[in-house]
N, C-alpha and C positions, 0 to 999 in steps of 0.2 A: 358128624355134622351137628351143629349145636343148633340152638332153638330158635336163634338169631337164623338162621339160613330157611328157617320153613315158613318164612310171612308169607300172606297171599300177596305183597305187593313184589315180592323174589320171581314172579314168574313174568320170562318175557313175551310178549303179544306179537303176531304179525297179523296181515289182514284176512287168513285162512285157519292156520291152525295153531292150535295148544304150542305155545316152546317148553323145550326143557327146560324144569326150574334151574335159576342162578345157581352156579357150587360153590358160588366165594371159597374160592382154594386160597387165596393170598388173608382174606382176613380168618379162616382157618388156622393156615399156618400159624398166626400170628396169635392167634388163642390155644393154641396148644403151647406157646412159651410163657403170654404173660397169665393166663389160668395159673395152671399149679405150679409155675415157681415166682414169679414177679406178685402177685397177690398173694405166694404165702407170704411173702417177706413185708408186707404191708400187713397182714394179717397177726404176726406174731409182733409186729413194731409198736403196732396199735393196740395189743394186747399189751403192751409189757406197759407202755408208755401210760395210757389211758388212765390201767389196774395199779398201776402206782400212783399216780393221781388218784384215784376213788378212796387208795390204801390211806393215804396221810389226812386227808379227810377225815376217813373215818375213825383214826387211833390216835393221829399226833396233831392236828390243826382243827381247830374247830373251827365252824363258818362264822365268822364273825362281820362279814360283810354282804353288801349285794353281791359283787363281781365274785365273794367265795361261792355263793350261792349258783352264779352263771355258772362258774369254772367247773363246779359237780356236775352239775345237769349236760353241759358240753364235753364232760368226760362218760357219761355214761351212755349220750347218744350214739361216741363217738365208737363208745365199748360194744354196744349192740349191735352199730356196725356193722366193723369188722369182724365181730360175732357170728353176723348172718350170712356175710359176703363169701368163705369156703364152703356152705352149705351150698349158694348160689354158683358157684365153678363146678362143684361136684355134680348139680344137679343137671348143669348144660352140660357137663362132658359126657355123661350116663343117660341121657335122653329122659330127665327129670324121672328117675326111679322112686324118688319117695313119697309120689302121688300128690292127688289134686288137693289135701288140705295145709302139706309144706309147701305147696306152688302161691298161695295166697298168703301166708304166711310171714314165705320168706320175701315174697315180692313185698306185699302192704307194709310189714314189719320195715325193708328196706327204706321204703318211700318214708316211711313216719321220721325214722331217725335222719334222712336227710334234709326235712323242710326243718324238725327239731332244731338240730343240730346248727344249720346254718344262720335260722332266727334267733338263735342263743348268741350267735356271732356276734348280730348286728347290737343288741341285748349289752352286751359288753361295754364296744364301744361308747353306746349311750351311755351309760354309767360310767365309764372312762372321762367323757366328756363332760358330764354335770362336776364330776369329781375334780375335775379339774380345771376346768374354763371358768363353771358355775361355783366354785370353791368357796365365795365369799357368802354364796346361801343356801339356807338347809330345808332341803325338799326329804316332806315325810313319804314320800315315794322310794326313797331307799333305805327306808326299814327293811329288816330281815324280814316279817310277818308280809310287806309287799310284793319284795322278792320272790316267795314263796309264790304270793299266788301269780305275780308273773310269768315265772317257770312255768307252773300248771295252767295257766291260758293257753301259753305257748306251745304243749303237748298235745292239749284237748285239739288246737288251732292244725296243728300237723297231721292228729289222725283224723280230722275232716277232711283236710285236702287228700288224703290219702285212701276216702273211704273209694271212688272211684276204680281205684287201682286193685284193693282188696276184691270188687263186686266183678271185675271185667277180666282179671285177667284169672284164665282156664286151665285146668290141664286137662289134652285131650290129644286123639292121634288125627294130623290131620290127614286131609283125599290129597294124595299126589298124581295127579291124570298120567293115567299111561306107566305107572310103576305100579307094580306089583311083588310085595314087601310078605317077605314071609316070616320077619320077625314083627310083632310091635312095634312103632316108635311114636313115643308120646313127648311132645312140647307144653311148655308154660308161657302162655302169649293171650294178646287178648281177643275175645273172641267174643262178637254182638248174634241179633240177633236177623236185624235189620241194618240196611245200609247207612241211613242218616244217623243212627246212633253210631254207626264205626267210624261217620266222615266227621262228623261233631267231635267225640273221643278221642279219636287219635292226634285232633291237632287241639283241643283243651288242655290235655294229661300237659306234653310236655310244654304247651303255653304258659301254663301256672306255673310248672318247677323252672322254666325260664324270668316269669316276672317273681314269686315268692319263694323261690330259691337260690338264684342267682342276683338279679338286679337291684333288688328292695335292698338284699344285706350289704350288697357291693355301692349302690349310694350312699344308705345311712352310714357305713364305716368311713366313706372317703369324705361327705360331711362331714362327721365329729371328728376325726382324725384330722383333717387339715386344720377347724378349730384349734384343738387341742395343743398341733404342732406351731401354731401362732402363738398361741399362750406360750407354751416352753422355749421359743427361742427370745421371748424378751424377759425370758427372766436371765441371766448371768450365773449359770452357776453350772458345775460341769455335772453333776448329776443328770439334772434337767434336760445337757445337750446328747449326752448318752441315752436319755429317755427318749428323744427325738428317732434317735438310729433305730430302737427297738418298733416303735411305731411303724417307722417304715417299711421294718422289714415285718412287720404285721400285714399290711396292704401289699407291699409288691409279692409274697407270698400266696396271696388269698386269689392274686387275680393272676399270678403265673401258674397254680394249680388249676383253679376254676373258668378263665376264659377260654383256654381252647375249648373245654369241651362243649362249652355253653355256643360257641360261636358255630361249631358244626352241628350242635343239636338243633339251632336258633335255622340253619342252612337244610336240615332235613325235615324242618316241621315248615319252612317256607313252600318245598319243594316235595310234599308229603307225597299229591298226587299227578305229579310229572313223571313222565314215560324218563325213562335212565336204563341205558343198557346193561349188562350184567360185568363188566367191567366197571362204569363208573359204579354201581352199585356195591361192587365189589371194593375199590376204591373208602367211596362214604362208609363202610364197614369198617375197614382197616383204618380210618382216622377217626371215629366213632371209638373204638376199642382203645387205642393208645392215648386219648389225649382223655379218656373213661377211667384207667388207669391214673393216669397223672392229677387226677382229680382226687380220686383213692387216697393219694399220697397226703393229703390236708390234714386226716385224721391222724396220720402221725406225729406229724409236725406242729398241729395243737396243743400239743401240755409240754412243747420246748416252748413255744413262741407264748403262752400265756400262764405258764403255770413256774415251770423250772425256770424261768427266767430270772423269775424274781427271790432274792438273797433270801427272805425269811423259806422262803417254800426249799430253796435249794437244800437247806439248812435241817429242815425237816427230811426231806430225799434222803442227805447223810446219814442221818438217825434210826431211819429205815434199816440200813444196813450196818448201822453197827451194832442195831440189837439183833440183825439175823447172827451175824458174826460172833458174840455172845451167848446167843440161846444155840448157836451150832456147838461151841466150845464145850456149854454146859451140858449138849446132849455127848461130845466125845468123851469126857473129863468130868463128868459130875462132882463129884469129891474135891475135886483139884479147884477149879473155877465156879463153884455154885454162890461163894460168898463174892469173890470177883465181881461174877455176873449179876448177880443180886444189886449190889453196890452202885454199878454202870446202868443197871436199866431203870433203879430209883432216880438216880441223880438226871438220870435225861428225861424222864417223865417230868420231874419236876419243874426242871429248863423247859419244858416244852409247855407246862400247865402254867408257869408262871410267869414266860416271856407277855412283854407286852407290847400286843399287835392292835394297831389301830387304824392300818390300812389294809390293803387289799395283797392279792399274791402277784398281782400284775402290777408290779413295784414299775412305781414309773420317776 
C-alpha cells in the first residue's frame, strides 16, 4: 500500500460507524507497473537526454545567448527531476524507509524543479518571441548578465512557492481505527495541526501549481507562439515554414503531456471535500497516476523539442561522441591512435571554439 492509499480523506463514512479505509487495489495495481518500470524508463531518458544537454554546455557550446541560458537552467531542473523522482517510487513502494528529512526533501526538492522548470518554459518562449516578432529592436533585457539574473528570480520564485510543501508535508505512522499493525508503517503526506490550516492547504498547494505551473506557462507560450507563427508564415522562405512545424509541435507537446493531468488535478481540488465512494476514489487515483505519468514524459522530450533540434546543437551532440569514440580508441590502442586522437580532438575543439554562433540552439 503506497502513501497515496493512507489520506484521512481514503476513509469511507456512514451514519454509525468507522468504514474500512479505501484499498484502491486498481490504482495499486497500476503503481506496481508504472513505479519501477514506466518511471525508470523516464528516469534514465531524462538522465541521458538532459546530462547531454548540461554536457555540451559545459565543454563544447558556450552560452552565448538568453535562450542558451534558458536551455541550461531547463536542463538541469529537468536533471533534478528526474533525479529525485526513483528516490520518490522507492520511497512509496517501502512505506518511506529513508525517514522524515528525505520525506521533505524529496517532496519540496520535487515541487521547486516543477514550478522551475515549467516557468523556464514560458521564459523561452518569450525570448523566442522578442527574437523574433520584436527582431527589428534591441531590448537590453536579453543580455546574458539579465538572463542570469532571470533564471535566478525564477529559482528563488520556485522555492517560495514551494516553501509550503517543504513545512507541511511529514513523515509519520498514521492511526488506522480498528487495525492493529504489528509492523511500522510510515507515510510522507501532509499533516496540520488544526483543521482550517488542512482545509486552506490542501486546496492552495495544488491551486498555485494549477495557476503557476500549468496555466500562466500554457498561456504565455500559446501567446508568443501564435505571435511568432504569424510572423514566420509571411515570411517565404522554407526554413521559416519548417520553423513553424517545430513550434507546433512545441505546444501540442506541452499540453498533450500536461492537460490531462492538470484537468483531473483541477477535478480533485474542485471536489477535495465531497463525500466519493471508494471506487470512484479508486477511480480518481488510477487517472491521477497515469495521466501523473504522462506528465513525467515532458522532461524527456525537452532537450529533443529545444535543444537537439536545432543543427548547430546537433552538431555539437555529434562531437560528443566522436571524442568518446577517440578517447575509447586511445584508451584500447594508446601507441597506435594517440597522435590520430590527438589530431581529431584538436581540430574539433577548434571547429567548435571558432564556429560562429550568433543565434540561439532553438534554431528556428
Amino acid at each position: 500500500m503506497t502513501s497515496s492509499q493512507l489520506n484521512q480523506s481514503d476513509y469511507d463514512f456512514n451514519d454509525t460507524d468507522w468504514a474500512e479505509p479505501c484499498s484502491y487495489q486498481k490504482n495499486h495495481s497500476v503503481e506496481q507497473v508504472v513505479g519501477p518500470y514506466v518511471h525508470s524508463i523516464i528516469c534514465i531518458l531524462g538522465l541521458v537526454g538532459n546530462g547531454l544537454v548540461i554536457v555540451t554546455y559545459a565543454f563544447y557550446k558556450r552560452t552565448k545567448s538568453m535562450t542558451d541560458i534558458y536551455l541550461l537552467n531547463v536542463a538541469i531542473a529537468d536533471l533534478l527531476f528526474v533525479a529525485a523522482l526513483p528516490l520518490i517510487v522507492y520511497n512509496e513502494l517501502s512505506s518511506w524507509s529513508m525517514g522524515p528529512a528525505a520525506c521533505k526533501l524529496l517532496r519540496g526538492s520535487y515541487s521547486v524543479n516543477l514550478y522551475s522548470g515549467m516557468l523556464l518554459l514560458a521564459c523561452i518562449s518569450t525570448d523566442r518571441y522578442i527574437a523574433i516578432v520584436q527582431a527589428r529592436r534591441r531590448f537590453r533585457i536579453r543580455s546574458l548578465p539579465y538572463s542570469r539574473l532571470i533564471c535566478a528570480i525564477v529559482w528563488v520564485f520556485a522555492f517560495l512557492l514551494s516553501v509550503p510543501t517543504f513545512y507541511f508535508y511529514t513523515w509519520y505512522e498514521p492511526f488506522l481505527f480498528g487495525h492493529n499493525q504489528t509492523t511500522p508503517h510510515y507515510v510522507c503526506e501532509f499533516r496540520f495541526s488544526d483543521v482550517s490550516a488542512a482545509w486552506s492547504t490542501k486546496v492552495a498547494i495544488p491551486s498555485t501549481q494549477l495557476a503557476v505551473g500549468f496555466f500562466l506557462p500554457l498561456i504565455i507560450m500559446i501567446i508568443c507562439y501564435t505571435a511568432i507563427i504569424v510572423t514566420l508564415l509571411k515570411a517565404r522562405n522554407f526554413q521559416r515554414h519548417k520553423a513553424v512545424r517545430v513550434v507546433l509541435a512545441v505546444v501540442v507537446v506541452f499540453i498533450t503531456c500536461h492537460l490531462p493531468y492538470n484537468v483531473v488535478l483541477l477535478y480533485e481540488t474542485a471536489t477535495k471535500f465531497h463525500h466519493r465512494s471508494c471506487d470512484e476514489s479508486d477511480a480518481l487515483q488510477v487517472a491521477k497516476t497515469v495521466t501523473q505519468t504522462l506528465a513525467y514524459l515532458h522532461c524527456c522530450l525537452n532537450p529533443v523539442l529545444y535543444a537537439f533540434i536545432g543543427v548547430k546543437f546537433r552538431n555539437h551532440f555529434r562531437r560528443i561522441f566522436q571524442d568518446l569514440w577517440c578517447l575509447g580508441k586511445r584508451y584500447i590502442a594508446p601507441r597506435r591512435f594517440s597522435r590520430v586522437t590527438s589530431e581529431i580532438y584538436i581540430s574539433t575543439r577548434r571547429s567548435v571554439d571558432g564556429s560562429s554562433e550568433n543565434g540561439s540552439s532553438f534554431t528556428m
